[in-house]
N, C-alpha and C positions, 0 to 999 in steps of 0.2 A: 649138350653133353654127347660126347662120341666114343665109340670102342666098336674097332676093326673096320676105323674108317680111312686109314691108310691112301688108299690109291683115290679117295676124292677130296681128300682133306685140301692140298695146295689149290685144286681149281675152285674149289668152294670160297676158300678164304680172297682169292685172289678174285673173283669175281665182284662180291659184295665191296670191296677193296674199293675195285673201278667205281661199283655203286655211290661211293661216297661214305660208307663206313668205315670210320675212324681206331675202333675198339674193339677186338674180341677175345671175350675170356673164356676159354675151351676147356670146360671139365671132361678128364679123361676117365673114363669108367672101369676100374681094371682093366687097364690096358694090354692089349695081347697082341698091339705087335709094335710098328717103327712110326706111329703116328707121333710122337713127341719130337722126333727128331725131324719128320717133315716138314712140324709147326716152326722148330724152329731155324731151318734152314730158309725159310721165306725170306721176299725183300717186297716188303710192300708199306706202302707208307701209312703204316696204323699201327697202332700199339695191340700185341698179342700177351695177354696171359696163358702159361698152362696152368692146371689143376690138376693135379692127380690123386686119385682119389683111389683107397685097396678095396679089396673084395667087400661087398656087402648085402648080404640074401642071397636069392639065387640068380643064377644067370644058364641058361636053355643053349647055349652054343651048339651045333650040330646037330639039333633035333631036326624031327619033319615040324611042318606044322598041325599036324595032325597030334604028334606027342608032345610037340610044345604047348598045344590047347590043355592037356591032360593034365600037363604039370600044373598050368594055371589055374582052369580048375580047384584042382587039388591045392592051390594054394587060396585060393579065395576062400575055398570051406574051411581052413583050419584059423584062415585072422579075420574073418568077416564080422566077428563079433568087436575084435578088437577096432577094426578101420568104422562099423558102422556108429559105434559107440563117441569116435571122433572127430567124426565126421568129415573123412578125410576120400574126396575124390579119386579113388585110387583102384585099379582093374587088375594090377600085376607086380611082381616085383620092380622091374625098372619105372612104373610111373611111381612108386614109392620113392625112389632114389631121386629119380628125376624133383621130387614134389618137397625133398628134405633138403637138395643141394640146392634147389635155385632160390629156395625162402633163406636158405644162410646166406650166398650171394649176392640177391640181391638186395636185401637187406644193408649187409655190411659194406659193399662196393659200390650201388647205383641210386639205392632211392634217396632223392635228395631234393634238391627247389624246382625242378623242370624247366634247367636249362637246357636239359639233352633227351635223348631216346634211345630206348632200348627194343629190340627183337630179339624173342626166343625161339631161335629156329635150328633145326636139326638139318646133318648134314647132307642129308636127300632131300634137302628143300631150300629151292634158292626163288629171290622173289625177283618178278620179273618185274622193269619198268617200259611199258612198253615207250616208242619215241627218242629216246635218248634221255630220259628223264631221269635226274638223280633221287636219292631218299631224300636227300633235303627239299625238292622240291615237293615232295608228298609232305612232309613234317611242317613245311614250314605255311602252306596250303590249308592244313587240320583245323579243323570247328572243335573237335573234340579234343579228349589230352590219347582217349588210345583209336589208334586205324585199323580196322580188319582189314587181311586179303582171303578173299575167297579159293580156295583150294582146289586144283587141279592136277589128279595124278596122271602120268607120264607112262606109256609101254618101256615097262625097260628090258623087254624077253632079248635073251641073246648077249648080255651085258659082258662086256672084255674090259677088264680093270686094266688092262695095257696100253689102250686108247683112251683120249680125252673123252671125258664120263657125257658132257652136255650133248656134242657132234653126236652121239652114237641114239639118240634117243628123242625122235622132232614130235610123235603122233601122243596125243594128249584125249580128256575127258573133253566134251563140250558143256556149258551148263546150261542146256537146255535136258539134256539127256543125265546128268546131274540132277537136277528139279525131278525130273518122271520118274529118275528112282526114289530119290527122296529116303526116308529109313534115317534123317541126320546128316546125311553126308551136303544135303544143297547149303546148312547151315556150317559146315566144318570150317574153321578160318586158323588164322595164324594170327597174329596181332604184334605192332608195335608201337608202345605204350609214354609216353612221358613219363622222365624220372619221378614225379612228385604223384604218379598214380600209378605205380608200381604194386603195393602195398595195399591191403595184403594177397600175397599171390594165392592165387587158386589154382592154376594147372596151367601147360604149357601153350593150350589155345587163347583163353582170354588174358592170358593173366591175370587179369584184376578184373571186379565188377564195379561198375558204375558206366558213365556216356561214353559213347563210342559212334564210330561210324563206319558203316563196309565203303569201301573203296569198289570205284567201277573200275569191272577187270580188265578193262581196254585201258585203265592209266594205269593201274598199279593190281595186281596176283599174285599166290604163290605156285608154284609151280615142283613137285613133288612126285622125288625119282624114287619110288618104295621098291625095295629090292629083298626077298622076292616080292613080285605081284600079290596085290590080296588080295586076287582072285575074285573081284565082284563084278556083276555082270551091267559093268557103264561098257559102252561101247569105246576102243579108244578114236574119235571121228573125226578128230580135226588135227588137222595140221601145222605148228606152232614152231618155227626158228628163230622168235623174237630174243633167244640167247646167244643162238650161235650167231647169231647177225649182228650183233652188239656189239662182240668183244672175238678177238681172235683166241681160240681154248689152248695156248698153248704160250702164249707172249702177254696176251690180255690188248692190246694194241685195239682203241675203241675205230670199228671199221667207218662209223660214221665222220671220224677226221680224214679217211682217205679220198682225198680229189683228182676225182678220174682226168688224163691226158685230155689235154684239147690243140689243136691248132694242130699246124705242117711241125714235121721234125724228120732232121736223117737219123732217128734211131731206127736200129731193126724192130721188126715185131716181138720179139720176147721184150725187149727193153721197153717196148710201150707199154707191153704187159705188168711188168715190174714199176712201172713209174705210176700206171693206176693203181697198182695193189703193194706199197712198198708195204707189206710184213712178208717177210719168206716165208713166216708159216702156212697162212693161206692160201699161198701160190708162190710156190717153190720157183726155182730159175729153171733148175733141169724139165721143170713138167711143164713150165710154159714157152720153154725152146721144144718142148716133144709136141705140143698143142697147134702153134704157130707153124713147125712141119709139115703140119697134115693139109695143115688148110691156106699157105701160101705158095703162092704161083712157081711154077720152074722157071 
């Protein structure tokens, strides 16, 4: 479910894309600005549903987080009776939304015999494989019908919607430092689940209760760009370009097919450049003729 996610929507979708997902059906949450149009100007070889869905409860746009806390608040004391009465996991307006659309969803769209898989993941969270490993090698791998990924937020202080969202943000939680603080968060995951244990959904981390298994974060993480910060004090301590390394943020061109020059050749230096790294996005011609200046012989 997304709204005024605009400038990371195409790298989002295009990323998972490479991943090897096939499907995404993007509920648009009153929508406020040109995300419908970016969904569908895509070209990537999966099938995209939009959703658009109008105004429902409230929505906090513009607050601090300070007054956004106050709203919520104020809104948990006025339905608390009604949500606890039904026992319905729910801390705010949008996890209400979130908790009403994806039980229609997925109900009527996904759950079915478990020939497939599904993740419910938000648009500041893309799951990393580290290796080159695609989803299916994780799904098809599974002891269980749903896989946790353990949750690792992302420094995104300084963030420019004008630049590719992934390049601009490598330093990450460690979980070790995760665990010390503990409070919930060494437990926080993402999950994706088999069609045929889908049912019935609980919220956006487990989806469903029954067997599962966390994934070790050196095969498979999520990796989550919360914007703003939420301000808790993990340290950010490690250093993480297992995204940017994967895929070029701007063509998607997987860098692990590119086979660096070997042997004698009359090309110039830029040319050899360009023949190791053919995407020009990650290494344009003009800047690797300005590189090879600097550091070739008169």
């Amino acid at each position: 479910m997304s709204r005024g996610d605009s400038p990371r929507l195409r790298e989002w979708v295009e990323y998972h894309s490479r991943l090897g997902f096939d499907d995404f059906y993007v509920i648009l949450d009153n929508p406020v600005d040109d995300s419908e149009q970016v969904l569908l100007s895509l070209d990537v070889p999966a099938k995209i549903t939009i959703d658009v869905r109008a105004a429902s409860g409230e929505y906090y746009d513009g607050l601090t987080p300070a007054e956004r806390w106050a709203r919520v608040l104020a809104w948990r004391k006025a339905n608390g009776s009604r949500l606890t009465a039904q026992g319905l996991p729910v801390v705010d307006p949008l996890a209400l939304r979130q908790l009403e659309y994806f039980r229609e969803v997925l109900s009527a769209v996904y759950a079915g015999n478990g020939d497939s898989w599904v993740a419910v993941i938000d648009v500041d969270e893309f799951i990393a494989l580290p290796g080159g490993r695609r989803i299916q090698d994780i799904t098809s791998a599974a002891r269980s019908p749903r896989v946790r990924f353990l949750n690792f937020n992302f420094d995104t202080s300084g963030n420019d919607d004008t630049k590719p969202f992934l390049a601009q943000h490598t330093m990450r939680w460690a979980r070790k430092d995760v665990e010390a603080y503990g409070q919930g968060w060494e437990h926080r995951v993402k999950t994706i689940a088999r069609n045929d244990a889908l049912l019935p959904f609980t919220s956006v981390h487990p989806i469903s209760k029954g067997p599962c298994e966390i994934s070790d974060p050196d095969v498979a993480r999520l990796h989550h760009y919360k914007i703003p910060d939420q301000g808790l004090p993990i340290p950010y301590s490690t250093k993480d370009t297992t995204l940017i390394n994967t895929l070029c943020s701007r063509c998607r061109t997987p860098i692990e097919a590119f086979e660096p020059f070997e042997g004698e050749s009359n090309l110039g230096p830029a040319e050899v450049l360009m023949q190791a790294f053919p995407c020009e996005h990650l290494f344009p011609l003009d800047e690797a003729e300005s590189m090879t200046q600097a550091t070739s012989p008169r």
